[in-house]
N, C-alpha and C positions, 0 to 999 in steps of 0.2 A: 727725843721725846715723841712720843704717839698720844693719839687720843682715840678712843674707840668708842664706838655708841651704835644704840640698832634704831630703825625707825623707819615704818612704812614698810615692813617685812625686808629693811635694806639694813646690812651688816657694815658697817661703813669705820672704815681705820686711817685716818688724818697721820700724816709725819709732819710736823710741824715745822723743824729748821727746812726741810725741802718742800713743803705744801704739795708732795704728792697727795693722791687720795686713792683708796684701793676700797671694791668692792667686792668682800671674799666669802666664801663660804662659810657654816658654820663651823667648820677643822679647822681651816685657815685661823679664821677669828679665834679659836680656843687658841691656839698657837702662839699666835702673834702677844696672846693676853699673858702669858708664862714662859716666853720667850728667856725675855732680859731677868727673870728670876729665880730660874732652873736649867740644868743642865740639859742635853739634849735627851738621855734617854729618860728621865722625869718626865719631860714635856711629852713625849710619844708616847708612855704607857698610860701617861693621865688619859692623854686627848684618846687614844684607841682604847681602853677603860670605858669610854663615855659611848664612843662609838663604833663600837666594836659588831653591833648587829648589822651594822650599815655600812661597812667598809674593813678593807683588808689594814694590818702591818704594815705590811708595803706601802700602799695608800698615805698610810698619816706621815710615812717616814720621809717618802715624796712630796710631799707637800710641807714637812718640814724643811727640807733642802730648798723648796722655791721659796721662802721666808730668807733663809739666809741668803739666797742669790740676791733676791730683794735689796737687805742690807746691805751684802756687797756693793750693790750697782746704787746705793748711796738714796732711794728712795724707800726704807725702813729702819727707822732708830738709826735717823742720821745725826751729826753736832753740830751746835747752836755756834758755829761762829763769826755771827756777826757784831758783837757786840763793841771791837775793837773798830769799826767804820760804822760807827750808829750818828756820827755828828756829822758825818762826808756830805752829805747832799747838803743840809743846811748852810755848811762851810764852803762850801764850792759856790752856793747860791748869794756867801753875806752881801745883807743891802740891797739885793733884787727883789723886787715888790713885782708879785707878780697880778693881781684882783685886790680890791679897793668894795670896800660896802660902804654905798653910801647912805649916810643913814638924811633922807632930803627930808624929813618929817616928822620931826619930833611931838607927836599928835595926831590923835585918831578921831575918828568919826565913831568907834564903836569902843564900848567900858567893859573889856573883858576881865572879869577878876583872875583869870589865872597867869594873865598876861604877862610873864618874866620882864618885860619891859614897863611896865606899872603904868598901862595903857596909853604906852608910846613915850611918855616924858622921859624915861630911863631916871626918875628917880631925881631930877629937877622940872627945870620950866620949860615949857611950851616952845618948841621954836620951826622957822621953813626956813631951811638951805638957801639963801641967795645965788644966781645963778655966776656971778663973783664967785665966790667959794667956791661952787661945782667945777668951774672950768681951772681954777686955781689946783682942785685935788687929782683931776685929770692929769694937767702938766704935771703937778707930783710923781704921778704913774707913768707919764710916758721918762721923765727927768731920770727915775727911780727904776725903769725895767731892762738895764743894759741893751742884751741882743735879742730879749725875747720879742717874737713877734703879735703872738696872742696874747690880746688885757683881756681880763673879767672885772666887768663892773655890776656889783650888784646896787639895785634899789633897791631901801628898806625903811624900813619906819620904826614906829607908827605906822600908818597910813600913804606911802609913796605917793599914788595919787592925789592927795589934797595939795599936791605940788605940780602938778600935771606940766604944765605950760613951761616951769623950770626943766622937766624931763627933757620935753619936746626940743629944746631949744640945743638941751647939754648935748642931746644926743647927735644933733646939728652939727654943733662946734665938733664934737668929737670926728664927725666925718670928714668936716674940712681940713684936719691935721693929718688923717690917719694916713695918707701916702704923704706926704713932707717928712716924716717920723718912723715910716716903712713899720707902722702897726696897724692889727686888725681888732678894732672894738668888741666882747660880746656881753650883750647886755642881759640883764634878769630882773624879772618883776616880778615882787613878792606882794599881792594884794587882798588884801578880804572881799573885794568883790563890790562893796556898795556905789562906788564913784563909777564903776563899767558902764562905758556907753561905747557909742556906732564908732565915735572918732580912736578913744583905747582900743577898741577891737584893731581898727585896723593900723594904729600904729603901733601895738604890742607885738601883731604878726608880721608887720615891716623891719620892725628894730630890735624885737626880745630874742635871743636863742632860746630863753625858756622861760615859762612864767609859772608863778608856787600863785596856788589858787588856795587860800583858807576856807575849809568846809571838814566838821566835826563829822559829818555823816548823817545819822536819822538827825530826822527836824528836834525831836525831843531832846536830844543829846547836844546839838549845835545850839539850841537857843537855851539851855542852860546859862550856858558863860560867853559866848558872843552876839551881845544885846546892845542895842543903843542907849545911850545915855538918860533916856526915857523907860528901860525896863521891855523894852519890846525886840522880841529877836529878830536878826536878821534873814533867815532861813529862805525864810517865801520871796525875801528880794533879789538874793544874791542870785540861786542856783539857776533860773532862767538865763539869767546875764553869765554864768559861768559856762550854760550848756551852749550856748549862741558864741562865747569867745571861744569855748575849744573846736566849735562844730568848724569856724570858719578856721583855724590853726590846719583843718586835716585832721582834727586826731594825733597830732604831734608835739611834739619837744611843750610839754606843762606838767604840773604835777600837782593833784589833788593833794592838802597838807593838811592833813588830820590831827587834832591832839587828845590821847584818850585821859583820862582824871580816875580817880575811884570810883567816879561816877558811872564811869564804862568800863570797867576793864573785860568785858564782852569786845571788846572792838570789833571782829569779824564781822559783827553785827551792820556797824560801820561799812565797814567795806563793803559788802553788801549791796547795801543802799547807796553808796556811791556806782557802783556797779549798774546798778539797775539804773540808775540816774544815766547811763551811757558815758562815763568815767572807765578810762580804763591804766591810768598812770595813776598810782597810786601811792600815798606814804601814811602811816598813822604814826606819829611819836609819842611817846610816856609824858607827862607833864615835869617839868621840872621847875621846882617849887620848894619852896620851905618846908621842914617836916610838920608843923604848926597847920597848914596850911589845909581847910578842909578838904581840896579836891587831891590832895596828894594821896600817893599808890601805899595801900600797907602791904603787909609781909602778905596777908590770905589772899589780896590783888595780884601779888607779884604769880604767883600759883595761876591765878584762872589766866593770866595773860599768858605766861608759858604756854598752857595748853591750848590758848587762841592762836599764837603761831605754829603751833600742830596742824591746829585745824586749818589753819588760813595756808600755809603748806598743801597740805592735801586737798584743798579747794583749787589751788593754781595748779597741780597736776592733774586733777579733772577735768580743768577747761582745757590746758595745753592738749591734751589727748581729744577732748570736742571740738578743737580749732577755736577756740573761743580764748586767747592768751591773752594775759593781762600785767600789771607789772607792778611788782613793790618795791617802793627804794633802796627798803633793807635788804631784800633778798637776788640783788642786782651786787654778783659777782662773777667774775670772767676764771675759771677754773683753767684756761690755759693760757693766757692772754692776760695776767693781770697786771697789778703795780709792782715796778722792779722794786728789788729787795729795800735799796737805800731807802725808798717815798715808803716803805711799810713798816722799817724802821723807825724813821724821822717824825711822821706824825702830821697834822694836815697842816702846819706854814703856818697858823695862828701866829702875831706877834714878832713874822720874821718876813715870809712873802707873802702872806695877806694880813689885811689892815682895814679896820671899820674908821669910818671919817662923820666925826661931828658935823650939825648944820653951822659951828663957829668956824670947825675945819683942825678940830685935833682929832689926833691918831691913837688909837686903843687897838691891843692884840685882836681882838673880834668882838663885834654886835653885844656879845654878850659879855664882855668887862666894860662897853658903853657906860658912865658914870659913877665906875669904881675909881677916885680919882689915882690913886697910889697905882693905878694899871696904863696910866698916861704915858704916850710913848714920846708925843712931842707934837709939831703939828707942822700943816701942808706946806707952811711957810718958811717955816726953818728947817723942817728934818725933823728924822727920830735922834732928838737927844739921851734919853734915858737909856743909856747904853747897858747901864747892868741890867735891865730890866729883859731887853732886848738877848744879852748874852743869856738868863737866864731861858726864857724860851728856847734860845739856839739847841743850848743843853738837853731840853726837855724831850726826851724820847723813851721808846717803851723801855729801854734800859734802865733809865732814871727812875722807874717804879718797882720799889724792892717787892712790892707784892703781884708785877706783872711776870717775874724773871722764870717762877714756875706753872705758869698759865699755856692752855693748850691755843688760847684762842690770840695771843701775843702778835701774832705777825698779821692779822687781818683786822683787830682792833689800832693797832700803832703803840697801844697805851695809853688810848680810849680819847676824850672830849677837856680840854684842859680847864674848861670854865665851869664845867661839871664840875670835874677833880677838887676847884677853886672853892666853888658856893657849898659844896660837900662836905670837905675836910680841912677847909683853910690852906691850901697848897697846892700848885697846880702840879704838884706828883704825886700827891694823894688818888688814894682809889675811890671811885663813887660806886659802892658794892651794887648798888641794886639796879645800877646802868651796867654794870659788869655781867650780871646775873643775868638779864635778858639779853645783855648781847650775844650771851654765850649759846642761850637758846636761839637767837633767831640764824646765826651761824651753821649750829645745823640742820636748823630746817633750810637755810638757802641751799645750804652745798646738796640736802637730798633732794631740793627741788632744781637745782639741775644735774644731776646723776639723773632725775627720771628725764628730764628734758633728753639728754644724748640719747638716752636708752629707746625714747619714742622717735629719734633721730634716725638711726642704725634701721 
């Protein structure tokens, strides 16, 4: 299977079972499009037909012949077969827990209505992680990670830091085990920003590998939906304490975490002004939301956002060429160097080696089944019991989705976000179309935003 597409004056032809990528001309590309549907001399009188003012017979015929060498050498309309090792990694991995989200804060400082977490409760009551618990979910992890040597522990909320003192302390503990146990900690903080002082600055860049910084973007846009409990946004307080945590990081390992609603779907806009802010890691996500739900994206949305990652494309190829590079989450892909086939099959470990932990200390496939109770895996104290639940995830790969199996975009989405798939379609093999839909888009604008990166390489 191939996929073809043009953009940015780039003729661009993806082989999907081999994730080559070829950038051909436009013979080649006539070629390769009539290839697998006609014989060879159909295909050369077509294509020399069209372009006959600009090239010889010989020419198209020649270039038919490197098409099929192509094929030959297994990087054009190659076969899909991985479907027979799609449970391999998972299976090799059962019962290793590799990152742990903990969720220390069940509770915010700020009433964001679009908040998929229902402003940090997840949909019950109010709660802070005991540092009991924390060091309890830890040994889980270290009990539960056989021979692997690197943990990720995330922090998440709510609000992480209205826990602060419990971080400081877990993070403690955590180092006095980690040579007794021959493990290496990395920790992540995910914060909106208002709790940031002198002391978080400098123990986020002692202890974080990375920290997700919440900021919408323009101030108009951010204090829409990330306001205090009082009605007043947060904009003017955060971003000074956000520009002071990254300045002293270096400019390294964080990431600006943007959510755009109907109410943006300009997002570039966004980015932008984060830009100009002196941000230059950057992520924007779609809201994901009830369809009821007024900031949720409609069909005429889904369009202008398409054409914002056009634009937001061709903005980070302008800078890369200014020396002015910048970074987007989505479009942070390694074109030679990526994830071996098994991890792109298998999907991201929701529910198998990573695991979200209550502040009571039960275990949920990720963050986001947090207070689905039927997605309950078990908890820090006894183990994941819920073993069919557990098998079912195992299972869950992009093969498992009858509507992934003819997709071009299959081996770089996995078979997409299972909690999406979950809240979407009642099943976490279901497909979430309109997550599908922009993934497909921002896919190729990453791969053409680095096709020009090599090319300004060279």
């Amino acid at each position: 299977m191939i996929h073809q597409y043009k953009l940015f004056d780039l003729n661009i032809v993806l082989d999907v079972a081999s994730g080559s990528i070829h950038l051909v001309d436009d013979i080649a590309y006539d070629i390769i499009a009539l290839f697998e549907s006609c014989n060879k001399e159909k295909v050369v009188s077509s294509v020399y037909d069209k372009y006959k003012n600009e090239v010889s017979l010989k020419e198209v015929e020649e270039c038919y012949m490197q098409v099929v060498q192509l094929k030959d050498n297994g990087t054009l309309f190659s076969k899909d077969n991985f479907e027979s090792v799609a449970g391999k990694l998972k299976a090799k991995s059962n019962g290793i827990v590799k990152a742990l989200c903990l969720h220390v804060a069940h509770t915010c400082n700020l009433n964001c209505s679009y908040c998929f977490a229902s402003q940090g409760k997840y949909h019950g009551d109010r709660a802070i992680m005991s540092l009991d618990v924390a060091k309890r979910a830890l040994d889980f992890l270290v009990e539960n990670s056989g021979s692997r040597h690197n943990l990720e522990v995330d922090f998440f909320g709510g609000e992480p830091l209205m826990n602060f003192k419990m971080l400081k302390d877990l993070v403690a503990y955590a180092r006095s085990i980690e040579k007794k146990h021959n493990k290496n900690f990395r920790f992540t903080l995910t914060t909106n920003g208002v709790l940031i002082d002198d002391e978080v600055i400098e123990f986020a860049n002692k202890e974080m590998s990375n920290v997700v910084l919440s900021l919408d973007g323009r101030k108009e846009v951010h204090d829409r939906f990330r306001v205090y409990y009082n009605g007043k946004g947060s904009y003017d307080d955060i971003v000074p304490k956000f520009q002071k945590l990254v300045k002293a990081r270096g400019g390294k390992d964080y990431y600006m975490r943007g959510t755009f609603t109907h109410y943006n779907p300009d997002f570039l806009e966004d980015i932008k002004t984060m830009l100009d802010l002196g941000f230059t890691e950057l992520s924007m996500e779609p809201v994901v939301c009830a369809s009821t739900d007024e900031s949720c994206l409609t069909g005429s949305d889904l369009e202008i956002v398409k054409n914002e990652y056009e634009k937001l494309a061709k903005l980070m190829i302008e800078r890369q060429n200014q020396g002015k590079p910048f970074t987007f989450y989505h479009y942070m892909i390694d074109l030679n160097d990526g994830p071996c086939i098994y991890k792109r099959i298998s999907g991201c470990g929701s529910g198998t080696e990573y695991m979200a932990v209550t502040p009571w200390g039960d275990l949920y496939p990720c963050h986001q089944f947090v207070g689905e109770e039927k997605f309950k895996l078990g908890d820090i104290y006894n183990g994941v019991n819920n073993t069919e639940l557990t098998k079912d995830f195992q299972s869950c790969n992009v093969y498992s989705h009858s509507e992934c199996k003819d997709c071009w975009a299959r081996l770089y989405c996995s078979g997409g976000c299972a909690a999406n798939a979950y809240h979407a379609t009642g099943s976490i093999r279901g497909v979430y179309k309109n997550g599908c839909e922009l993934f497909k888009k921002r896919m190729e604008c990453a791969i053409a935003v680095q096709i020009a990166k090599m090319q300004s390489e060279d």
